[in-house]
Predicted model as a PDB file, atoms N, CA, C, CB and O in Angstrom, pLDDT in the B-factor column:
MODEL        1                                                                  
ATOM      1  N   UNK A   1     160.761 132.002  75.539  1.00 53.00           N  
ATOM      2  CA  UNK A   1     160.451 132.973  74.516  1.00 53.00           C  
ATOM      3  C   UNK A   1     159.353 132.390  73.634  1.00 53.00           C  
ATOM      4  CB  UNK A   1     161.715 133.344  73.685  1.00 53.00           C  
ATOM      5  O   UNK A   1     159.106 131.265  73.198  1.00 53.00           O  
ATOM      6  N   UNK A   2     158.916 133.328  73.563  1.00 65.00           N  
ATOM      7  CA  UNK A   2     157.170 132.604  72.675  1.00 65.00           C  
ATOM      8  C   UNK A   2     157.496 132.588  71.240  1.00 65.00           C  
ATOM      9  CB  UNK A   2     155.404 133.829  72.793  1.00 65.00           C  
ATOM     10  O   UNK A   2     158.038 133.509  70.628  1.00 65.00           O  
ATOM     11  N   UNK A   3     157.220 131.768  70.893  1.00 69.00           N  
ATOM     12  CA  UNK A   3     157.507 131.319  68.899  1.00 69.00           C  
ATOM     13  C   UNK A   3     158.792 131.171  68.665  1.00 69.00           C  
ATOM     14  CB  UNK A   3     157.086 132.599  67.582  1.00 69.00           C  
ATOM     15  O   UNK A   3     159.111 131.350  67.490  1.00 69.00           O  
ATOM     16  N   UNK A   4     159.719 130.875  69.471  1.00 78.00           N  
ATOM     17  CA  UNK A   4     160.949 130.277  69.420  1.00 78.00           C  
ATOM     18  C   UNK A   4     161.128 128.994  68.654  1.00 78.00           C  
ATOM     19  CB  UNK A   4     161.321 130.087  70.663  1.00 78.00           C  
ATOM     20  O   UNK A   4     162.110 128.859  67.924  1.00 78.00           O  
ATOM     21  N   UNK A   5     160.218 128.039  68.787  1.00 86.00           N  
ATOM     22  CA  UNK A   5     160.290 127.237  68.307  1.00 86.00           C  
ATOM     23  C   UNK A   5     161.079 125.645  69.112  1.00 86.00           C  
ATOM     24  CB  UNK A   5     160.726 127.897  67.297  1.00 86.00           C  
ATOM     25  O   UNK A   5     160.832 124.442  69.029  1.00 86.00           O  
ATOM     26  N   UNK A   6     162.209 126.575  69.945  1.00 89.00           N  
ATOM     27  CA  UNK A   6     162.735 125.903  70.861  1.00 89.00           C  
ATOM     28  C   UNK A   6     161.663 125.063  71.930  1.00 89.00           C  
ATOM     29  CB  UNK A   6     163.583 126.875  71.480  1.00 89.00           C  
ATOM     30  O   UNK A   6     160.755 125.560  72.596  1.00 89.00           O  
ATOM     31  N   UNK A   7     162.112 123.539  71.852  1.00 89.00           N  
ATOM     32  CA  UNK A   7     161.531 123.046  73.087  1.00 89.00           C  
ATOM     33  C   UNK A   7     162.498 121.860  73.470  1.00 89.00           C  
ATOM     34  CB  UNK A   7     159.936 122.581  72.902  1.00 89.00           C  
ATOM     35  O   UNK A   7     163.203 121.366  72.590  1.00 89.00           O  
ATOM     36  N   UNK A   8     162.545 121.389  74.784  1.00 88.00           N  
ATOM     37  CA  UNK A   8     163.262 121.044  75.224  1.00 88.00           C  
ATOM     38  C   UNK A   8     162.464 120.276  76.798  1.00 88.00           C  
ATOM     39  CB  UNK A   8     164.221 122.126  75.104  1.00 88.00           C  
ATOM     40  O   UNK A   8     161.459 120.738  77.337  1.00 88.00           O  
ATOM     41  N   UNK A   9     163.343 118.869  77.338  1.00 89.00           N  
ATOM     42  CA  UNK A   9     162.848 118.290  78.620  1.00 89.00           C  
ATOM     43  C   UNK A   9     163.357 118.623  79.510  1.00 89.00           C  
ATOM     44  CB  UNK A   9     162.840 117.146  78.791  1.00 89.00           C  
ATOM     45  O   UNK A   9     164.440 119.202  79.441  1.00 89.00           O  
ATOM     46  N   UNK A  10     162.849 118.411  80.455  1.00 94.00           N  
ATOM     47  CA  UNK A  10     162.773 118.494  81.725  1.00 94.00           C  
ATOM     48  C   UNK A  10     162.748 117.541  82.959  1.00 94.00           C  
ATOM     49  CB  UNK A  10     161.979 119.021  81.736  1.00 94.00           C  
ATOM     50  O   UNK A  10     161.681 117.207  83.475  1.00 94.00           O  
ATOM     51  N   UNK A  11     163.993 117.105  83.424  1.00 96.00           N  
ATOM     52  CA  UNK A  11     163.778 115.697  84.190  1.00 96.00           C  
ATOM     53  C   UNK A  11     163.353 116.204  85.526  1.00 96.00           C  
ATOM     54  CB  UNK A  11     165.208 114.646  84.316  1.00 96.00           C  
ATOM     55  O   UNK A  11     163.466 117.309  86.058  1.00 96.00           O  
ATOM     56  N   UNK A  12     162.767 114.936  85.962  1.00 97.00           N  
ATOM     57  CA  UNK A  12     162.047 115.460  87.711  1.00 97.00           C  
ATOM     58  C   UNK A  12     162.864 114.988  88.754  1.00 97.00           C  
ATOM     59  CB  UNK A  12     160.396 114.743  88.193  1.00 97.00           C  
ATOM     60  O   UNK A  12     163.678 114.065  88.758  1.00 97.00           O  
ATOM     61  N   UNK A  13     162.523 115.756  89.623  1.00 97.00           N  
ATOM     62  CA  UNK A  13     164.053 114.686  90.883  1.00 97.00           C  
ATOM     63  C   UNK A  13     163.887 113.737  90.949  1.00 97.00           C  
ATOM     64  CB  UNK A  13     164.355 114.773  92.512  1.00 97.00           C  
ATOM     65  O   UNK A  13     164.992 113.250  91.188  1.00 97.00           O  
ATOM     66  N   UNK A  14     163.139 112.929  90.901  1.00 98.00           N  
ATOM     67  CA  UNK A  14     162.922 111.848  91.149  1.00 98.00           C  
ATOM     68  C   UNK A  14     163.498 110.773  90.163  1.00 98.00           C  
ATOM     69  CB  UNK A  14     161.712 111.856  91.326  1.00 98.00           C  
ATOM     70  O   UNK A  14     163.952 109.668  90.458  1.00 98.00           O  
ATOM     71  N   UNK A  15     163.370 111.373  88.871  1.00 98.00           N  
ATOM     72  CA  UNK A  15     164.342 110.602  87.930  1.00 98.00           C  
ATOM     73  C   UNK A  15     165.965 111.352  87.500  1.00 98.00           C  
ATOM     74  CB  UNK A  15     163.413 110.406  86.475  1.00 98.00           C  
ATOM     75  O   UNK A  15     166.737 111.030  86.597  1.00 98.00           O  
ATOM     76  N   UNK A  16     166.052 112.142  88.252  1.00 98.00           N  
ATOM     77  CA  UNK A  16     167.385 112.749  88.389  1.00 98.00           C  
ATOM     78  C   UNK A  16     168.178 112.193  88.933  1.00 98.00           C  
ATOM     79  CB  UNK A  16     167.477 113.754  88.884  1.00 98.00           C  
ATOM     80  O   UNK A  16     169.373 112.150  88.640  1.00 98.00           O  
ATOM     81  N   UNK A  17     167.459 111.509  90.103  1.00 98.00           N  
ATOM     82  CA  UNK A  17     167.843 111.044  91.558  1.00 98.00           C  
ATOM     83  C   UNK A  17     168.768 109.599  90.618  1.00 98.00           C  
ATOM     84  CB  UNK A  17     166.080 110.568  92.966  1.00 98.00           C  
ATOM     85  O   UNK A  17     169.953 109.497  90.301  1.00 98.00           O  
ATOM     86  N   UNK A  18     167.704 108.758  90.432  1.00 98.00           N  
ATOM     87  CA  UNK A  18     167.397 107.425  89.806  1.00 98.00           C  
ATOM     88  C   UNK A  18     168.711 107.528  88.929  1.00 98.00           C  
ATOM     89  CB  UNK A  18     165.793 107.249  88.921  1.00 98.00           C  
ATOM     90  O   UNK A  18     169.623 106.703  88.998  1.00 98.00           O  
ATOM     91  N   UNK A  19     168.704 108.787  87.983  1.00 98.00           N  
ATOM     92  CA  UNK A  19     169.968 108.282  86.921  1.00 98.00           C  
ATOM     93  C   UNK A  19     171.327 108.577  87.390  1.00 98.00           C  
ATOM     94  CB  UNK A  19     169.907 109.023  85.446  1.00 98.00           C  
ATOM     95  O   UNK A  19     172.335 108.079  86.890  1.00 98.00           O  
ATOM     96  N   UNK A  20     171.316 109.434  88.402  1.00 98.00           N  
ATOM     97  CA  UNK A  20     172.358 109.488  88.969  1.00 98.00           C  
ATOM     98  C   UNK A  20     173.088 108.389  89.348  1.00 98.00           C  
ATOM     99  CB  UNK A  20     172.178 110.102  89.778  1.00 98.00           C  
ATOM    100  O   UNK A  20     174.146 107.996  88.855  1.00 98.00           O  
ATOM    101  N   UNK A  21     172.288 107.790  90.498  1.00 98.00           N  
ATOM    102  CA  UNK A  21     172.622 106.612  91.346  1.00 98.00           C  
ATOM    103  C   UNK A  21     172.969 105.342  89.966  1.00 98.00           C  
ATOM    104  CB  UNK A  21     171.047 106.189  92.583  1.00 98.00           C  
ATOM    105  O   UNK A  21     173.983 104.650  90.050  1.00 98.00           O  
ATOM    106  N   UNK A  22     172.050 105.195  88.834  1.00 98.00           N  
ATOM    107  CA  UNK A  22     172.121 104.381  88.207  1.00 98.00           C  
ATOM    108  C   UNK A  22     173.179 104.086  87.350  1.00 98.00           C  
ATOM    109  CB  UNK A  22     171.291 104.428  87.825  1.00 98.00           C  
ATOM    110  O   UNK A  22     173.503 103.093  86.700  1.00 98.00           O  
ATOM    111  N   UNK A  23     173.690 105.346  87.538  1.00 96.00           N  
ATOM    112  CA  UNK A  23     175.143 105.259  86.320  1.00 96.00           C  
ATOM    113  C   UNK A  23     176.190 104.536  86.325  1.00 96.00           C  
ATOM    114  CB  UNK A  23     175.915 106.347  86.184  1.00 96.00           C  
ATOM    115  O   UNK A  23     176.814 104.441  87.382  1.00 96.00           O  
ATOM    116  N   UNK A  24     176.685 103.789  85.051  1.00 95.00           N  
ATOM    117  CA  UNK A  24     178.079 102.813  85.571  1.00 95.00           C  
ATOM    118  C   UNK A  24     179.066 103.535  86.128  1.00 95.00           C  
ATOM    119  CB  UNK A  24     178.874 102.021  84.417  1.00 95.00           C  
ATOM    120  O   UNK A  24     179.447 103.284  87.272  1.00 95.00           O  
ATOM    121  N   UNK A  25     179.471 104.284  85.567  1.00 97.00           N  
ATOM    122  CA  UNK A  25     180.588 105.106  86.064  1.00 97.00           C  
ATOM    123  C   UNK A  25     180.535 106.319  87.132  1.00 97.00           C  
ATOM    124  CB  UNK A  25     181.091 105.627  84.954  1.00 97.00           C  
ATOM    125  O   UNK A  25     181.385 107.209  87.098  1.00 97.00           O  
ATOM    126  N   UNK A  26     179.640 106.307  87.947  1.00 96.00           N  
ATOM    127  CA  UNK A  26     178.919 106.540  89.359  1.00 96.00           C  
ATOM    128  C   UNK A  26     179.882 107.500  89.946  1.00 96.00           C  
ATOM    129  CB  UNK A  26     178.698 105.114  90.377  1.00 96.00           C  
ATOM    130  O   UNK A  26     180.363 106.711  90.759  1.00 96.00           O  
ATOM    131  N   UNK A  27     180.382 108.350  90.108  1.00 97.00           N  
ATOM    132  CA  UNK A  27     181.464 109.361  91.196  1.00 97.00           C  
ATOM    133  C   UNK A  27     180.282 109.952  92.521  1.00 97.00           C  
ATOM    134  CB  UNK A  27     182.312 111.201  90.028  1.00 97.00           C  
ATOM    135  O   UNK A  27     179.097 109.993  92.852  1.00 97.00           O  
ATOM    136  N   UNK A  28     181.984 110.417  92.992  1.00 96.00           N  
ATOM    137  CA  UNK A  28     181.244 110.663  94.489  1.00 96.00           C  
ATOM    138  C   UNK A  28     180.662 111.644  94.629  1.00 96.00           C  
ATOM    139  CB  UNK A  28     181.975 110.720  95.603  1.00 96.00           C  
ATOM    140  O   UNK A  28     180.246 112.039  95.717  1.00 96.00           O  
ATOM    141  N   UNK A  29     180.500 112.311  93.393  1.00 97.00           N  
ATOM    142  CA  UNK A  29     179.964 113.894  92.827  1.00 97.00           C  
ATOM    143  C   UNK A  29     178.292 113.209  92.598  1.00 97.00           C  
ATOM    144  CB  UNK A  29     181.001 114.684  90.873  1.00 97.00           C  
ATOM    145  O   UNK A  29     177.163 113.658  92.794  1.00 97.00           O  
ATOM    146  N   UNK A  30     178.662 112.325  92.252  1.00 97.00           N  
ATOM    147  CA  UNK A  30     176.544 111.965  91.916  1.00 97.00           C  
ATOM    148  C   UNK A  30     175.716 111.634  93.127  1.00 97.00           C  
ATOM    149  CB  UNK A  30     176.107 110.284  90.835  1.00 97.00           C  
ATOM    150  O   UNK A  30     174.500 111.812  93.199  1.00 97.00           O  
ATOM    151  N   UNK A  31     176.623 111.044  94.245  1.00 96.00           N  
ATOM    152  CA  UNK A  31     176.006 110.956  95.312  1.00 96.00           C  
ATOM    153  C   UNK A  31     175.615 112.123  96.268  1.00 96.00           C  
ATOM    154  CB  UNK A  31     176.640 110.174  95.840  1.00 96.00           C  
ATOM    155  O   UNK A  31     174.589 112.147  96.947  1.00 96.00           O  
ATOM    156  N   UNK A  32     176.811 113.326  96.216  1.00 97.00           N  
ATOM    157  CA  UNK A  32     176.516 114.122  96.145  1.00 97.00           C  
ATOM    158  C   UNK A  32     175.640 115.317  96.112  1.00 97.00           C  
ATOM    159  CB  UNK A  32     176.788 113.898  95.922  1.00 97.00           C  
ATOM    160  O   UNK A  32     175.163 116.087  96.945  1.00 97.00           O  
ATOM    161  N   UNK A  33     175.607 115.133  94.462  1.00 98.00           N  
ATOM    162  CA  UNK A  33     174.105 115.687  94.062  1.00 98.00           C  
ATOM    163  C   UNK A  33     172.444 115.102  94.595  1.00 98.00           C  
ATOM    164  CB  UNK A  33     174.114 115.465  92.498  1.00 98.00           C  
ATOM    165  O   UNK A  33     171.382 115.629  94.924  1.00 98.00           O  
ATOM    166  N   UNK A  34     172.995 113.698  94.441  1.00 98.00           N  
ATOM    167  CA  UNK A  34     171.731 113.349  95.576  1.00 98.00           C  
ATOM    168  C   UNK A  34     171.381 113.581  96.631  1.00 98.00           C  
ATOM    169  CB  UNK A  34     171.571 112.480  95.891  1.00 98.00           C  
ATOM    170  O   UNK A  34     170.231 113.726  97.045  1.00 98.00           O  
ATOM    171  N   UNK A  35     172.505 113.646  97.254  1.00 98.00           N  
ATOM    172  CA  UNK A  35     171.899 114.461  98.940  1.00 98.00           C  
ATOM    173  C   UNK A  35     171.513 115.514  99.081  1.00 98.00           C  
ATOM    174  CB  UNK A  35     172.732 114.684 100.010  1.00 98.00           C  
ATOM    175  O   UNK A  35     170.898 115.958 100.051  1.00 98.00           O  
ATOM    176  N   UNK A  36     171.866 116.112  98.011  1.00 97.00           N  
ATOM    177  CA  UNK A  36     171.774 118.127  97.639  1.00 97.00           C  
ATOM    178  C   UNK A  36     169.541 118.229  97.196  1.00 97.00           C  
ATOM    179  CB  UNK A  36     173.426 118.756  95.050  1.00 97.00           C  
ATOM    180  O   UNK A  36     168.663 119.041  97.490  1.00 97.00           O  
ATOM    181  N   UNK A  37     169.569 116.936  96.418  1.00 98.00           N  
ATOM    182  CA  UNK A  37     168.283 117.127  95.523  1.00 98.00           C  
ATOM    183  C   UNK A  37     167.383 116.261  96.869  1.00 98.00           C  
ATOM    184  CB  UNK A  37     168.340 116.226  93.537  1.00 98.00           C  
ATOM    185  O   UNK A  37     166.229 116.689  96.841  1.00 98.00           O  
ATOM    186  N   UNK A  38     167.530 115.327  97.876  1.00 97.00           N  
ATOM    187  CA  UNK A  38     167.018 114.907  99.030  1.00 97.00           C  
ATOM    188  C   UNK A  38     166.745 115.695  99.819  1.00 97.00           C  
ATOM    189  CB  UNK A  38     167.599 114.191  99.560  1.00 97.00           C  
ATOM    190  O   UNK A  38     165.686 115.729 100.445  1.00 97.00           O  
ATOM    191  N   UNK A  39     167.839 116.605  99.933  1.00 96.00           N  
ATOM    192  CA  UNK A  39     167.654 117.688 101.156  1.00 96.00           C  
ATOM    193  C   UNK A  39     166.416 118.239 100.642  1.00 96.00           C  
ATOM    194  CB  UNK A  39     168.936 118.943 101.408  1.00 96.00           C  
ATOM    195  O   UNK A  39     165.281 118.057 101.081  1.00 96.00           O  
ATOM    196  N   UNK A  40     166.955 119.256  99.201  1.00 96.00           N  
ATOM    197  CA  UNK A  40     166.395 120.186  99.088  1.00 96.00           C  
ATOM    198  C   UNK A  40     164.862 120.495  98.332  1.00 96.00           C  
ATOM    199  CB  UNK A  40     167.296 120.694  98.702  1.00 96.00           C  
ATOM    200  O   UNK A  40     164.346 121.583  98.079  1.00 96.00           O  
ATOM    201  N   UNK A  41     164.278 118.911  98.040  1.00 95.00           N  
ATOM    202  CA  UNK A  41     163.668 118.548  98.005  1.00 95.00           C  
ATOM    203  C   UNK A  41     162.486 117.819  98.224  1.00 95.00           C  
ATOM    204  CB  UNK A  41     164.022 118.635  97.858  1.00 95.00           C  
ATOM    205  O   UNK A  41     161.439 117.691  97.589  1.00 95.00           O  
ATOM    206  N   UNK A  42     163.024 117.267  99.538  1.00 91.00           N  
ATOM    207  CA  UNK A  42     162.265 116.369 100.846  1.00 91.00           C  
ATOM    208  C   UNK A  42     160.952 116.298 100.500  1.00 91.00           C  
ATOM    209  CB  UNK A  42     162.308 117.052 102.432  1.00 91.00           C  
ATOM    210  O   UNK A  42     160.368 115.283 100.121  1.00 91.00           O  
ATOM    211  N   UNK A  43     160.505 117.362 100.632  1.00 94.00           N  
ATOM    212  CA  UNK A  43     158.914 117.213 100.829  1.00 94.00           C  
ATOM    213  C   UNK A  43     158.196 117.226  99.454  1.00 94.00           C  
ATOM    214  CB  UNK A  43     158.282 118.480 101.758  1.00 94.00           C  
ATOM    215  O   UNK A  43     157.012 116.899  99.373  1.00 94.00           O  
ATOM    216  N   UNK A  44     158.707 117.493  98.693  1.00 96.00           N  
ATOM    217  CA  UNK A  44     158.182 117.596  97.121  1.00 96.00           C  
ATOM    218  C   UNK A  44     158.552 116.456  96.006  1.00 96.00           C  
ATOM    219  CB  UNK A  44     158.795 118.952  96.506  1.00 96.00           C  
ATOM    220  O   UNK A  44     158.484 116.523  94.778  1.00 96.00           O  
ATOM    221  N   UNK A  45     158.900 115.563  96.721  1.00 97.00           N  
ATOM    222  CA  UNK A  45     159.266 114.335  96.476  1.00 97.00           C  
ATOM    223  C   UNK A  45     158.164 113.666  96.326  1.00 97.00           C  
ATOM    224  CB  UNK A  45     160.058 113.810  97.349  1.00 97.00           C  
ATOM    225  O   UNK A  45     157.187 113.895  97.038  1.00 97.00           O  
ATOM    226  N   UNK A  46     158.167 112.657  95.286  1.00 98.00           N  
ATOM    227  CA  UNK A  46     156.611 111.774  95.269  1.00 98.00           C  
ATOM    228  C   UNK A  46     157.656 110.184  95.755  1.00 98.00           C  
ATOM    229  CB  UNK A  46     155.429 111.702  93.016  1.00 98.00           C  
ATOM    230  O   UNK A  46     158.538 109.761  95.009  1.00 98.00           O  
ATOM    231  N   UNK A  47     157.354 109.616  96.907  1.00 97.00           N  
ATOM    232  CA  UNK A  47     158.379 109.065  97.488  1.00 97.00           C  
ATOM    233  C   UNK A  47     157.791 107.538  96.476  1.00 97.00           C  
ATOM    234  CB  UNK A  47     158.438 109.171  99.466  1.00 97.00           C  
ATOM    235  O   UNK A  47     158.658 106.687  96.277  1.00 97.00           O  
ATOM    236  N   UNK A  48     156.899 107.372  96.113  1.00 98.00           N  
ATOM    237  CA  UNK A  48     155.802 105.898  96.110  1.00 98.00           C  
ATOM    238  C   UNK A  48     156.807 105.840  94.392  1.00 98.00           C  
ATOM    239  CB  UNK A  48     153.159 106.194  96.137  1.00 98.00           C  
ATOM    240  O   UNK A  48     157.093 104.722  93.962  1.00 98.00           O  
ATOM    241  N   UNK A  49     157.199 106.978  93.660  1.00 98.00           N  
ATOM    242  CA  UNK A  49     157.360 107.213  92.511  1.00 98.00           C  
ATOM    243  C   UNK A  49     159.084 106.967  92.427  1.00 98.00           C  
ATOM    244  CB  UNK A  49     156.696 108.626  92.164  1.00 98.00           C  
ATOM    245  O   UNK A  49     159.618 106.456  91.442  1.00 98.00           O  
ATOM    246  N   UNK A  50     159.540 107.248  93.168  1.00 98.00           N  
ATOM    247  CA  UNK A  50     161.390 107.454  93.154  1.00 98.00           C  
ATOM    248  C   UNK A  50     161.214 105.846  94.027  1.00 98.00           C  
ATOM    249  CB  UNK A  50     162.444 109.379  94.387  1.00 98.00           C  
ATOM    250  O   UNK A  50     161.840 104.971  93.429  1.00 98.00           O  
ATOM    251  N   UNK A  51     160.704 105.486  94.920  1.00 98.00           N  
ATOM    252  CA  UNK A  51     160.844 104.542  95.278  1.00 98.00           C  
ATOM    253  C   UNK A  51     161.089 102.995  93.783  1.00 98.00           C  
ATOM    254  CB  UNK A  51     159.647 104.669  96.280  1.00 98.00           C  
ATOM    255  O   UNK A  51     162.086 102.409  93.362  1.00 98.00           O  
ATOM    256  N   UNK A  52     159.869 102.921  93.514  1.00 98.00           N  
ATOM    257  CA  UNK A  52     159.371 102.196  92.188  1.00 98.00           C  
ATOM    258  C   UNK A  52     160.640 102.382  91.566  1.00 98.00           C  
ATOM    259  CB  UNK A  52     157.994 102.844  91.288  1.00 98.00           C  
ATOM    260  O   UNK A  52     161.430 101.480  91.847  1.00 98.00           O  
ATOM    261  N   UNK A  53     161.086 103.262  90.814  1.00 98.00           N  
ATOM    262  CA  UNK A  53     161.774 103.629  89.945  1.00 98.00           C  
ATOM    263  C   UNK A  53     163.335 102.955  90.516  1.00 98.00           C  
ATOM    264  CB  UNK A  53     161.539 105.222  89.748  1.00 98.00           C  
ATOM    265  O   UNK A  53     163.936 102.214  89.738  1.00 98.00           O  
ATOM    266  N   UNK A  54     163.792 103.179  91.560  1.00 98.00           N  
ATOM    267  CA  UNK A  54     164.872 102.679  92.294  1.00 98.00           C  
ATOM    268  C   UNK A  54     164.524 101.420  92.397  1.00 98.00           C  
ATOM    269  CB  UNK A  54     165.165 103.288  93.548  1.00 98.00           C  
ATOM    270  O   UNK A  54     165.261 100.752  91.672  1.00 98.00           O  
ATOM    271  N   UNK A  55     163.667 100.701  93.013  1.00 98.00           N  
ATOM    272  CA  UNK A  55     163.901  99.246  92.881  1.00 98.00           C  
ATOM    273  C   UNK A  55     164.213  98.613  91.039  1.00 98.00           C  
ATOM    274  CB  UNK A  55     162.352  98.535  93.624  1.00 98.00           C  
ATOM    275  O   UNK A  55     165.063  97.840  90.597  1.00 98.00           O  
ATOM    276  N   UNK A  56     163.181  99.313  90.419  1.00 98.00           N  
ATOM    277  CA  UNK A  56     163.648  98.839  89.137  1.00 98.00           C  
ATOM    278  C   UNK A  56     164.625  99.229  88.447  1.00 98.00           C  
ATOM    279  CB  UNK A  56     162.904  98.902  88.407  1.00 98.00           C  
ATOM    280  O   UNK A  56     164.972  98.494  87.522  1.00 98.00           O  
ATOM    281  N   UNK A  57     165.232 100.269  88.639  1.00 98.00           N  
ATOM    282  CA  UNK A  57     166.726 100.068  87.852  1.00 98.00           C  
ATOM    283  C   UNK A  57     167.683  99.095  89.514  1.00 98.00           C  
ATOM    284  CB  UNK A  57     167.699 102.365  87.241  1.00 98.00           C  
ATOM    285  O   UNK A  57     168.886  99.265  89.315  1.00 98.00           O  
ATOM    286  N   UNK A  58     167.508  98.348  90.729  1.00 98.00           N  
ATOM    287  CA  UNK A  58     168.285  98.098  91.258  1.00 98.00           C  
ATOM    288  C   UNK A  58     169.083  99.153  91.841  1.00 98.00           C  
ATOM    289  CB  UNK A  58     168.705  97.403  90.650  1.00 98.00           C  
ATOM    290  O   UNK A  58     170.235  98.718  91.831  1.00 98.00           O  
ATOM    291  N   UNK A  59     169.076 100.004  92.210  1.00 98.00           N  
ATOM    292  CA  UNK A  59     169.756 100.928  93.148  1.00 98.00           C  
ATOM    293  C   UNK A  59     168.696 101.674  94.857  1.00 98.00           C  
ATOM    294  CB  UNK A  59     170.202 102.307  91.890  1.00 98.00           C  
ATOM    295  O   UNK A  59     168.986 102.712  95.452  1.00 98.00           O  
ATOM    296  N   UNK A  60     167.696 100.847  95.159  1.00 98.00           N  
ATOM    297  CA  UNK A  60     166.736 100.673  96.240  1.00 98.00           C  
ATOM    298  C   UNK A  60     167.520 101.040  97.434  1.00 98.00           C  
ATOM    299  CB  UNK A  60     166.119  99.213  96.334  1.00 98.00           C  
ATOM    300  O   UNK A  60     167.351 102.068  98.091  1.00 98.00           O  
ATOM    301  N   UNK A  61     168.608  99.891  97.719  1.00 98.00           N  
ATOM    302  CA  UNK A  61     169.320  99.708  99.078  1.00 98.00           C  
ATOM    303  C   UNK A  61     170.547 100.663  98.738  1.00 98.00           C  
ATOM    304  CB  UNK A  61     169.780  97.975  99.507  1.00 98.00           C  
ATOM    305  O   UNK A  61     170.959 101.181  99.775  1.00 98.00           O  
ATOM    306  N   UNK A  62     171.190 101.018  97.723  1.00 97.00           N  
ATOM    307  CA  UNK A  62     171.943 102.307  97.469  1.00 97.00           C  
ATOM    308  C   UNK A  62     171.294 103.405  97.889  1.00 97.00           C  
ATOM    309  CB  UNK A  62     172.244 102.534  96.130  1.00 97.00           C  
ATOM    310  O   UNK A  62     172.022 103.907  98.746  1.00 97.00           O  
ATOM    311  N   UNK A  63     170.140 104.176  97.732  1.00 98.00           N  
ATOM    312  CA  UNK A  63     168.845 105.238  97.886  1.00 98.00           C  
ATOM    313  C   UNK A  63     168.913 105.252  99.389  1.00 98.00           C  
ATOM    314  CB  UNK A  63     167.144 104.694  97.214  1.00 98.00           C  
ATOM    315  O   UNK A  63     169.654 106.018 100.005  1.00 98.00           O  
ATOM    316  N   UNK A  64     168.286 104.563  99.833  1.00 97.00           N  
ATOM    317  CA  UNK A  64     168.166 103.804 101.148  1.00 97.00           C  
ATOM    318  C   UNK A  64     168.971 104.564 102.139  1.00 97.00           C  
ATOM    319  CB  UNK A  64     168.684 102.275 101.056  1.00 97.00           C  
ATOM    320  O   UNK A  64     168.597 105.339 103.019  1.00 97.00           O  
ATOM    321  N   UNK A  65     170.446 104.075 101.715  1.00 97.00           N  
ATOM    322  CA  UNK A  65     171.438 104.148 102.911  1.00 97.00           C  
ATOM    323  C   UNK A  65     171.471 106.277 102.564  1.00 97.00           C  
ATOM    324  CB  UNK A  65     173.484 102.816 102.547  1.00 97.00           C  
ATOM    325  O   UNK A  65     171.094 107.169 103.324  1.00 97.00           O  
ATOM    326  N   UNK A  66     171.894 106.352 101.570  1.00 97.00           N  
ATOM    327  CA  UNK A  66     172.284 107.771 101.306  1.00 97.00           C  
ATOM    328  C   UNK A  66     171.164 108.132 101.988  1.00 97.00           C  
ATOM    329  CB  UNK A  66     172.490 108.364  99.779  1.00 97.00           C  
ATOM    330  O   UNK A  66     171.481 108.505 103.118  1.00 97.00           O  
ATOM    331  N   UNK A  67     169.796 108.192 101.762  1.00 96.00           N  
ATOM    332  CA  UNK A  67     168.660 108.568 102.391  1.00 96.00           C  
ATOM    333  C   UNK A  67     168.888 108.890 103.998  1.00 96.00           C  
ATOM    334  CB  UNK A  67     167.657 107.459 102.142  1.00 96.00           C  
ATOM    335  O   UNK A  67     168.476 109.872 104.617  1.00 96.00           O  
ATOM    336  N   UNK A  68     169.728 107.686 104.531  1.00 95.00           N  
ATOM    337  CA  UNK A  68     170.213 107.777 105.957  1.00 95.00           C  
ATOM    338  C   UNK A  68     171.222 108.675 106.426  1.00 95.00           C  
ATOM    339  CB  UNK A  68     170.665 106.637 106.314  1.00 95.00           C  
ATOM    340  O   UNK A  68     171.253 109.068 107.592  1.00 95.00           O  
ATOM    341  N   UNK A  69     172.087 109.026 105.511  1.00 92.00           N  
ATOM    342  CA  UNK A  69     173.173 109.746 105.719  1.00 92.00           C  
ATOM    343  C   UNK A  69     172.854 111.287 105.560  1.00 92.00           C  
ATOM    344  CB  UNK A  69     174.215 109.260 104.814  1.00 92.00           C  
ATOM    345  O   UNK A  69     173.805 112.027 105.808  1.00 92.00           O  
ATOM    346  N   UNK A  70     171.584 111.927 105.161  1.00 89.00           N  
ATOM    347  CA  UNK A  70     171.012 112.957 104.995  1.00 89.00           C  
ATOM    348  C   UNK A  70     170.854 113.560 106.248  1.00 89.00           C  
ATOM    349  CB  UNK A  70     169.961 112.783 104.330  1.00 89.00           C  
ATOM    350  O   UNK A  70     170.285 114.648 106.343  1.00 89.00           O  
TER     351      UNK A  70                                                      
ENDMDL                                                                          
END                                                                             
């Protein structure tokens, strides 16, 4: 709505992906959602970008395997 005033973010899959996987308290619902946002996302993925991002929070070889199970 225009002149709302309202604004608000917007996360990208790629860091959707990332906080999912990254969370301490992690359920089998977040992995989940990752395979849902992998699938349905595949090709619109900036892979060089979710990659980066996964090695640095440490969840790379977590990504990885789910990636396989797709």
């Amino acid at each position: 709505m225009q002149g709302s005033g309202v604004s608000f973010w917007i996360i990208s899959p790629e860091d959707f992906i990332v906080s999912k996987l990254a969370r301490p308290d992690r359920v089998e619902q977040d992995e989940l959602d990752v395979k849902s946002v992998l699938t349905l996302k595949e090709s619109e993925l900036d892979a060089d970008y979710l990659e980066m991002r996964a090695k640095r929070f440490g969840i790379y070889q977590l990504l990885a395997e789910i990636k396989r199970r797709c």
